[in-house]
LODRENLO-663973 format. One record per residue (C-alpha): x, y, z; residue number from 1; residue in one letter. Coordinates in steps of 0.001 Angstrom, whole numbers, plus 500000, padded with zeros to 6 digits. Example, Ala and Ser with C-alpha at 12.3 -4.5 7.8 and 13.67 -1.06 7.14 Angstrom:
# residues 2
R  px  py  pz  pos  code
R  512300  495500  507800  1  A .
R  513670  498940  507140  2  S .
//
This chain:
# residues 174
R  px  py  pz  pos  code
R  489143  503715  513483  1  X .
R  487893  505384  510278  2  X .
R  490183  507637  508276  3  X .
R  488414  510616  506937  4  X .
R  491064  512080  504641  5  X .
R  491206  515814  502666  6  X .
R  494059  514853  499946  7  X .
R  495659  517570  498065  8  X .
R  498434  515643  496000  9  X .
R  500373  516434  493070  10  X .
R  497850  518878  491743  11  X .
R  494742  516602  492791  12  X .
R  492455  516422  495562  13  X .
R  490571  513903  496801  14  X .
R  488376  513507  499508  15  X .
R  488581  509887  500923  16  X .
R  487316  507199  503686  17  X .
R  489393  504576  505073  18  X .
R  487127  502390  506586  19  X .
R  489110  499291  508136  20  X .
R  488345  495579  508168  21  X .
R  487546  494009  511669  22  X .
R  490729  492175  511376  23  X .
R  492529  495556  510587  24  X .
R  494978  497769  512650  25  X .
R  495333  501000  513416  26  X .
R  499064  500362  511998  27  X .
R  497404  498852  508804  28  X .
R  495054  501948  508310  29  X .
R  498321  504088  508495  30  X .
R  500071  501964  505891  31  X .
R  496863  502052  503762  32  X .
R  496736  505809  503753  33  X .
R  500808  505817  502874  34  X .
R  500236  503495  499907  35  X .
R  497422  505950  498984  36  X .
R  499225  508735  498504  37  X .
R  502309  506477  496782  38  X .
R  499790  505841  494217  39  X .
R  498002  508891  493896  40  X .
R  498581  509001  490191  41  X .
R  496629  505643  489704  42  X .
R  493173  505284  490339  43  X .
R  492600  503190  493345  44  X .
R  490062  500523  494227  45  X .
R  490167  500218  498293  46  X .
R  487513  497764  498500  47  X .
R  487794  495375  495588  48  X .
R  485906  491657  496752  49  X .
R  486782  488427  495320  50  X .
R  483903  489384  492896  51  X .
R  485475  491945  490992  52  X .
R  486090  490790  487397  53  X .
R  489668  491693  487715  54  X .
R  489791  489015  490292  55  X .
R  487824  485932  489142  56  X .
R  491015  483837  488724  57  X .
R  492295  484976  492383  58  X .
R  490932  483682  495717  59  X .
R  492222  487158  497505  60  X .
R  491952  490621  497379  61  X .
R  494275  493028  498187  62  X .
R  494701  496626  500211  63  X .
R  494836  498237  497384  64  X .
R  494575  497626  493485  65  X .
R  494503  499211  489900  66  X .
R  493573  498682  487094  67  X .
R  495245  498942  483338  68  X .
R  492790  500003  480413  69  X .
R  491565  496865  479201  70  X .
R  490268  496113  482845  71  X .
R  493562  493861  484490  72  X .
R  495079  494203  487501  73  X .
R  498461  496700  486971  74  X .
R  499089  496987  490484  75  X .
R  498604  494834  493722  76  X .
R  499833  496466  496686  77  X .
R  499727  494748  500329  78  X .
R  500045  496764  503283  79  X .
R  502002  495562  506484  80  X .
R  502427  491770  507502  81  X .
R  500698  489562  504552  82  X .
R  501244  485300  504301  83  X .
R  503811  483652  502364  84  X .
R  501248  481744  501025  85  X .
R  498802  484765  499481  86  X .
R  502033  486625  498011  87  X .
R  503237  483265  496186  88  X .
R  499709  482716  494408  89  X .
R  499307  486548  493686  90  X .
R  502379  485904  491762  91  X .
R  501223  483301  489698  92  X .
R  497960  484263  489097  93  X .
R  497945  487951  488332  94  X .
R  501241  487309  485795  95  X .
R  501125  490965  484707  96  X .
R  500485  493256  487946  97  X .
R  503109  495365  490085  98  X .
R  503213  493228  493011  99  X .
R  504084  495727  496186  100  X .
R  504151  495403  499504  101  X .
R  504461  498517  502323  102  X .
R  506460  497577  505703  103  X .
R  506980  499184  508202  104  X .
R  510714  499395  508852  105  X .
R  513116  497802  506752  106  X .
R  513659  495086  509632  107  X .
R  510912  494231  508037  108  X .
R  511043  494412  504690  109  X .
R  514061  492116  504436  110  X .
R  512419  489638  506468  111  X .
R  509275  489516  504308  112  X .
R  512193  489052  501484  113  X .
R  513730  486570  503034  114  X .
R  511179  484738  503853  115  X .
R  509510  485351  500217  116  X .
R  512553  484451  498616  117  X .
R  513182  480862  500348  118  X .
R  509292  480218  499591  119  X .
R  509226  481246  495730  120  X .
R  511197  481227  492830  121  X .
R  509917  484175  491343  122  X .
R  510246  486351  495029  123  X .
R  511391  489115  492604  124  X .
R  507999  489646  491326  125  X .
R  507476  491495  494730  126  X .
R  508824  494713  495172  127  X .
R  508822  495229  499300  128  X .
R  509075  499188  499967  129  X .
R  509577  499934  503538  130  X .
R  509431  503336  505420  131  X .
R  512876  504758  507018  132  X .
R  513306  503499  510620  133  X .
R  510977  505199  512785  134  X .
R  509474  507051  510461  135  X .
R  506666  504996  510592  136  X .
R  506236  505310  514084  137  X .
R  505830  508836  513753  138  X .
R  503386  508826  510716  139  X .
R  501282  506481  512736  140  X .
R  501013  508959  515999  141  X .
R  500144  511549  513362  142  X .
R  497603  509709  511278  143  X .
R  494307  510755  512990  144  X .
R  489836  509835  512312  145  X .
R  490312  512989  510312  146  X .
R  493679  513620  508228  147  X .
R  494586  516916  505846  148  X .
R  497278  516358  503643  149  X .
R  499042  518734  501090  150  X .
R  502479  517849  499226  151  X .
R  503956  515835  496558  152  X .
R  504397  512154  496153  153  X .
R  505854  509587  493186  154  X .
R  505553  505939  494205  155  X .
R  508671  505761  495971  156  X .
R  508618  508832  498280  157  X .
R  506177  511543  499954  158  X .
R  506929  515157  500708  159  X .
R  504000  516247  502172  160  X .
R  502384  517698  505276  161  X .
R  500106  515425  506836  162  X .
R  497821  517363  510046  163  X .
R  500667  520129  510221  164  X .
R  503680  517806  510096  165  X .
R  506161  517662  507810  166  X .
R  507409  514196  505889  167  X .
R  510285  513924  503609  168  X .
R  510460  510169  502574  169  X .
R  511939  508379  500641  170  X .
R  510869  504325  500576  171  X .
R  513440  501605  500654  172  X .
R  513443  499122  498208  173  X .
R  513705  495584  499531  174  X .
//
């Protein structure tokens, strides 16, 4: 399902398209719109390829990126369930990005730690934010083909409305 989205966010608006992968869930559309509006302060690339000079010394691309002046990657954010094996290399090869990743509950969110943390040394690289338990679940019934949102967000919490419903969040930090 495509996301058309009307974003009016800390002062900016934005009109966007989430247009998802084949691979890609509903779920992960939902989490992609979150991160979004987490970063609304940063400008976003949603569809960076392999190709993307940024990227030439990385064999993956993730949900959502940003760049720093000079042209590097200053954030890396993953949305949902993402290997071991990707979040270990994005480690080592983009040494000087915010590494993020958006679960879903934090059931999740210490898993992915766990997990991370028995797989890498440097699992602390990776800051895991997860929504409030079942919070999620009702952002996702909510999140719509065409969205409207109005509010206020920092990269750790949301106070919007999104289609006439209120959220007050505030992301765990795992």
């Amino acid at each position: 399902m495509y996301l058309r989205c009307d974003l009016n966010v800390n002062g900016g608006r934005k009109n966007l398209l989430i247009v998802p992968r084949h691979d890609e869930t509903p779920e992960h559309s939902a989490l992609k719109l979150a991160a979004v509006l987490l970063f609304w302060d940063r400008e976003l690339l949603l569809e960076a390829t392999v190709n993307h000079p940024a990227l030439t010394n990385c064999p993956f691309t993730p949900d959502l990126l940003a760049l720093d002046e000079s042209g590097a990657v200053s954030l890396w954010c993953e949305c949902g369930n993402t290997s071991l094996n990707k979040l270990v290399k994005v480690v080592r090869k983009v040494p000087g990005a915010r590494i993020v990743v958006l679960r879903e509950s934090p059931e999740d969110a210490q898993a992915t730690r766990r997990m991370l943390a028995a797989e890498s040394k440097k699992h602390d690289r990776v800051e895991i934010l997860a929504w409030p338990k079942e919070e999620f679940e009702r952002w996702r019934r909510v999140v719509g083909e065409t969205n409207d949102a109005i509010g206020e967000t920092t990269e750790r919490s949301m106070s919007l409305v999104l289609n006439g419903q209120v959220f007050a969040v505030d992301f765990q930090s795992y």
